[in-house]
C-alpha positions, 0 to 999 in steps of 0.5 A: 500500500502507497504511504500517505502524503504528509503534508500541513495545511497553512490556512485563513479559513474562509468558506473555499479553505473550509472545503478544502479542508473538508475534502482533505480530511477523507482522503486516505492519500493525505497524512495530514500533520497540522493546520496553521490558521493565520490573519486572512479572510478574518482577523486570526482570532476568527480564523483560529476558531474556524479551523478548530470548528471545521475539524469537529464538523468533519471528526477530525480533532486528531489534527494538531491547530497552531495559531499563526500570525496575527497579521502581516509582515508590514502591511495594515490586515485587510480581510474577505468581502464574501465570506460573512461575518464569521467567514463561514458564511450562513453556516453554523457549525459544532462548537470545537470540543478541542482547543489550540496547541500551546505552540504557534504555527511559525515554531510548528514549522520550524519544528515539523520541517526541521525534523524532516531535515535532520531524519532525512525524511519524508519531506513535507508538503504545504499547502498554502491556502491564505497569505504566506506570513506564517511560512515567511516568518519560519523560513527568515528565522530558520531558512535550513528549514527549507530542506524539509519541504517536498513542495510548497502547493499554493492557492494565489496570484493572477497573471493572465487573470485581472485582480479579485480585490483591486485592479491587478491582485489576489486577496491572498497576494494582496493581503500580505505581498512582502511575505509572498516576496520572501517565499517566492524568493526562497527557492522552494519547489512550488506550484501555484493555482491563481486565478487563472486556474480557480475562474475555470472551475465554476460552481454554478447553482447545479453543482452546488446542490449536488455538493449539498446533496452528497455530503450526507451528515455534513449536509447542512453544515455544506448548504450554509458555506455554500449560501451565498456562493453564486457571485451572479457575475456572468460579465465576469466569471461567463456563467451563474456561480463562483469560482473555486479557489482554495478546494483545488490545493486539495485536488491538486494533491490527490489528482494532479493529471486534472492540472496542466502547468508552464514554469516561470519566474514570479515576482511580487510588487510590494512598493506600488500603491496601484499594483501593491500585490501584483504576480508578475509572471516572467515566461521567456526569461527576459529577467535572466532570473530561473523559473521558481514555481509551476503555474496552473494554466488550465484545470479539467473542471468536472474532473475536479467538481466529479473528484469533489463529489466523491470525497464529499460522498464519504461522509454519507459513507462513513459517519464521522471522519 
């Protein structure tokens, strides 16, 4: 039998981050070691307990939750528009039985990361789902740490795409674009979904009550994270529905031939005031500098909506997690 994949969320959940993690926590691929909340979609003391929340809804208070940083390196925080006040939505959700770990998320990296170093393995895979300041912060306090990781899977950016909270950038560059420098600077093995891979998978009305109606125990918990997802921007996104972001680091991780991608340099503005933010994608070399990431161009869109249901339907199948 295939070993597991270990890999450590690092997460600012967020209805998208919520069902990310929902899908993950039932795929036998996964070993997932630790969740790492950090200051995003909501200010970190909303985002802590959203994690801890979404593991007692899916039966899995087994992962370890490290608070993360509490906001940017140097930026103010700005947070989501679309997830509601809680950043869950209309859902409601089981109150945690469990409580934080007493270790921050930056010295849980150090610490998981360090480990796989010096035991020469297995390395570790994050997946990186909201700003990068919790994994910033570790890689400028310990940068041997970066031995340790197997490949950094990230939701974030925009290159061919325009911008989803100003002109030019994506929440997540946006909302902490020096710690986004500091990662992409670090030469780290890294495949980045922007959104030009998340706007081709659009969940429309349809695919949305199928997801409700699959996820059995979870049903209600999955109506209310999935209330208000239909942005009803034709204009913008060609049809009813959202875009699913955060969910394909998950898919991505268990299906990754659903995924095409071309390597390219990346660079993060961090100065401009217009394009503070900004993922330039160098594809030709004309920066002299190597490729540091490969970048999600085109996604098989029901193959990931199809490879959804199927984890959603575990649920059904298994009770609690």
């Amino acid at each position: 039998m295939t070993a597991s994949l270990p890999v450590i969320f690092d997460c600012d959940p967020g209805i998208d981050d919520s069902i990310a993690l929902l899908g993950a926590f039932v795929a036998p691929e996964l070993d997932i070691r630790a969740i790492l909340p950090v200051c995003g979609n909501q200010p970190l003391d909303r985002t802590l307990r959203n994690a801890l929340q979404i593991c007692e809804l899916g039966g899995r208070n087994d992962i370890p939750v490290h608070p993360g940083a509490a906001r940017p390196l140097c930026r103010d925080p700005i947070h989501g528009l679309f997830h509601g006040e809680t950043g869950l939505g209309a859902a409601r959700l089981p109150e945690p039985q469990k409580r934080p770990e007493p270790t921050g998320a930056v010295e849980a990296l150090i610490d998981h990361l360090g480990r796989a170093v010096r035991e020469e393995g297995p390395k570790i895979t994050l997946c990186c789902l909201g700003p990068l300041t919790n994994l910033a912060l570790a890689l400028r306090i310990a940068p041997d740490i970066a031995g340790g990781i197997e490949r950094v899977v990230m939701m974030g950016g925009a290159f061919h795409a325009p911008g989803n909270r100003s002109l030019t950038s994506e929440f997540n560059m946006l909302a902490d674009p020096h710690a986004a420098a500091v990662v992409f600077a670090a030469g780290l093995p890294m495949t980045v979904l922007g959104l030009d891979a998340t706007h081709q998978v659009i969940l429309r009305p349809e695919h949305v009550a199928r997801f409700v109606g699959a996820s059995g125990r979870i049903s209600a918990a999955m109506a209310g994270l999935m209330a208000s997802w239909d942005r009803n921007d034709p204009k913008r996104y060609g049809t009813r529905g959202g875009p699913l972001h955060d969910p394909l680091v998950t898919a991505f991780l268990l299906r990754p031939d659903l995924f095409e991608t071309r390597p390219a340099r990346i660079f993060v503005e961090t100065e401009s005031p217009l394009c503070l933010g900004q993922t330039v994608a160098d594809w030709y070399g004309q920066s002299g500098a190597p490729a540091n990431a490969d970048i999600v161009l085109k996604v098989d869109a029901e193959g990931v909506i199809d490879l959804y249901l199927g984890l959603l339907t575990q649920y059904e199948m298994r009770g609690a997690a």
